[in-house]
Structure formats: structure tokens, C-alpha cells
N, C-alpha and C positions, 0 to 999 in steps of 0.2 A: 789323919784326915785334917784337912785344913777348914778352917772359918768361914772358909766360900769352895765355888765350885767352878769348876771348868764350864764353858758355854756349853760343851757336847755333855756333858751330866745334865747340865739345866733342859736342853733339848729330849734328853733320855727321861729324865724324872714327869716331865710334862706328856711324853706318849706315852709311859708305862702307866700313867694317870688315867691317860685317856681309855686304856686296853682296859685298863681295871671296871670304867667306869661302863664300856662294851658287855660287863658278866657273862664272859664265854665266848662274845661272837666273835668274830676272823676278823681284825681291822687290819686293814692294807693300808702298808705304806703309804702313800698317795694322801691314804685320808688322814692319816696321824701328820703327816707335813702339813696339811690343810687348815687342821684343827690348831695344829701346836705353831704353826707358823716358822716350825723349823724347817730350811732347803730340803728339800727332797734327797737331794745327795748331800748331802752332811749326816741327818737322818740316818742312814744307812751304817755308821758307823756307831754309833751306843746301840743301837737295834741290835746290830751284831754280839754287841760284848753280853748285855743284857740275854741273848738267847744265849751263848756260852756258859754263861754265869747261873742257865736254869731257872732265870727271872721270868722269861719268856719263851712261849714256845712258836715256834717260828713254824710256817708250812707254806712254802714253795707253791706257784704256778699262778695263772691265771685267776684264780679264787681263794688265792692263797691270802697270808696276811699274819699279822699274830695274837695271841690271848695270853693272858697268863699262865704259868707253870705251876701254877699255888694258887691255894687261896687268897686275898689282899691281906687275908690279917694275918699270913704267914710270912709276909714280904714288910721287910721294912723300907722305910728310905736310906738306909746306912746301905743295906743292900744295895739297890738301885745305883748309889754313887759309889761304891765301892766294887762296883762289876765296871765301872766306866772309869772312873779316874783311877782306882787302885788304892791302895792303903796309905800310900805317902806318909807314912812312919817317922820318915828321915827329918829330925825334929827343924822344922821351920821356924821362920821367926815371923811373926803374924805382921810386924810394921813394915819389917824390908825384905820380903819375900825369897830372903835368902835362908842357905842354914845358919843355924843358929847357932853361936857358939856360945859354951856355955859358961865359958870365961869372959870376968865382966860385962854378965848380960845387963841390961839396962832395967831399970827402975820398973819397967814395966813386965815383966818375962814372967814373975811366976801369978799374976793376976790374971796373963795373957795363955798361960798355960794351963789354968784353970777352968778360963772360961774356953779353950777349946777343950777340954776333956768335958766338960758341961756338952757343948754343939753334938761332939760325938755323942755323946748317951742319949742325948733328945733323938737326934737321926735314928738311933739303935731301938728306941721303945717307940716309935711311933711307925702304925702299918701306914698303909698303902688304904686301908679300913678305914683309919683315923683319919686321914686324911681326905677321903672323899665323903666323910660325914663332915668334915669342917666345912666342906667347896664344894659346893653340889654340882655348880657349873662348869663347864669348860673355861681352860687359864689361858692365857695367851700370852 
């Protein structure tokens, strides 16, 4: 997991926000691009992965839309970016977005290594719960 996130995570984290904050009801597309101010077709792509991934459950048709798969305090944010960007394991280097090699890494690598192993476990203990008691509103 990297320090930051893909624009399509940021898009995905802001409607599964919003689905959470629906409790149960069918948000359509449409209105999650509305709300979140993500393209309507871009949208469509974390939407997707996120119902793969059993974050969401998706239901097809004219009144269709989708709600969550779980409860919010079952869902974390690690989930959420991790159905959409993937695991990205492959040790990066947080300054130069390259991999990282571990030979003669730079003065700054295991500080930087630390504080993303910190990012990750924040993402990991914090729901989908936690975080719409922090934000009551809609984020944009």
C-alpha cells in the first residue's frame, strides 16, 4: 500500500462513503457521480471492483444501484483501496515513485518505511463506521 492513492480509489472511497451513509438504500450511479463529483464513466470502474471485492453489492436495472455488502464497521478503508488499487506490495520508494532498491537506499527509507507501515494499519483499523461519525456530510 502506498502513502497515497490512485484518483479512481479516491473516487471509490468517496461513493462507498456515500452508499454507507444511504443505510441500505439502492444509490444509483448517477447519484453517487453527483454526490461525489466523480465522471459518471470513470465511476464505473472502482464501483465495479468494489462489488467484486464483496464491498458492495451491486443490483442491475432501472431501480437498480448499490448498498453495501456489510455492515460499515465490517468494512474498513484498507478494504475499500485495496479492492481498487490492489496490494502494491512491490516495495516502492515513497520520494521517487519508483522501486525501491534496497541497496544504498537513501537517508530517508526506513523512516519512510515506517511511516507507511503506520498509513497501512490506520487504513486497516479504521471502518467505513469511524469514519462517517468523523463526517457527517457529504465530501466532495
Amino acid at each position: 500500500m502506498r502513502l497515497r492513492f490512485s484518483r479512481t480509489a479516491d473516487y471509490g472511497l468517496r461513493a462507498t462513503l456515500e452508499v454507507a451513509r444511504a443505510q441500505g438504500r439502492l444509490v444509483p450511479r448517477r447519484e453517487l457521480s453527483t454526490v461525489t463529483g466523480a465522471p459518471l464513466s470513470v465511476l464505473a470502474q472502482p464501483l465495479a471492483a468494489l462489488a467484486r471485492a464483496d464491498v458492495l453489492a451491486a443490483q442491475a436495472g432501472p431501480r437498480g444501484g448499490y448498498r453495501l455488502a456489510r455492515p460499515a464497521r465490517d468494512i474498513s478503508v484498507y478494504d475499500v483501496v485495496l479492492a481498487i488499487d490492489g496490494e502494491g506490495r512491490v516495495e516502492r520508494c515513497v520520494l521517487h515513485e519508483g522501486v525501491c532498491s534496497w541497496e544504498g537506499a537513501c537517508p530517508f527509507h526506513a523512516v519512510l518505511a515506517k511511516a507507511q507501515e503506520r498509513f497501512t494499519d490506520t487504513l486497516r483499523s479504521t471502518s467505513l463506521e469511524d469514519v462517517l461519525t468523523e463526517t457527517p456530510l457529504p465530501i466532495r
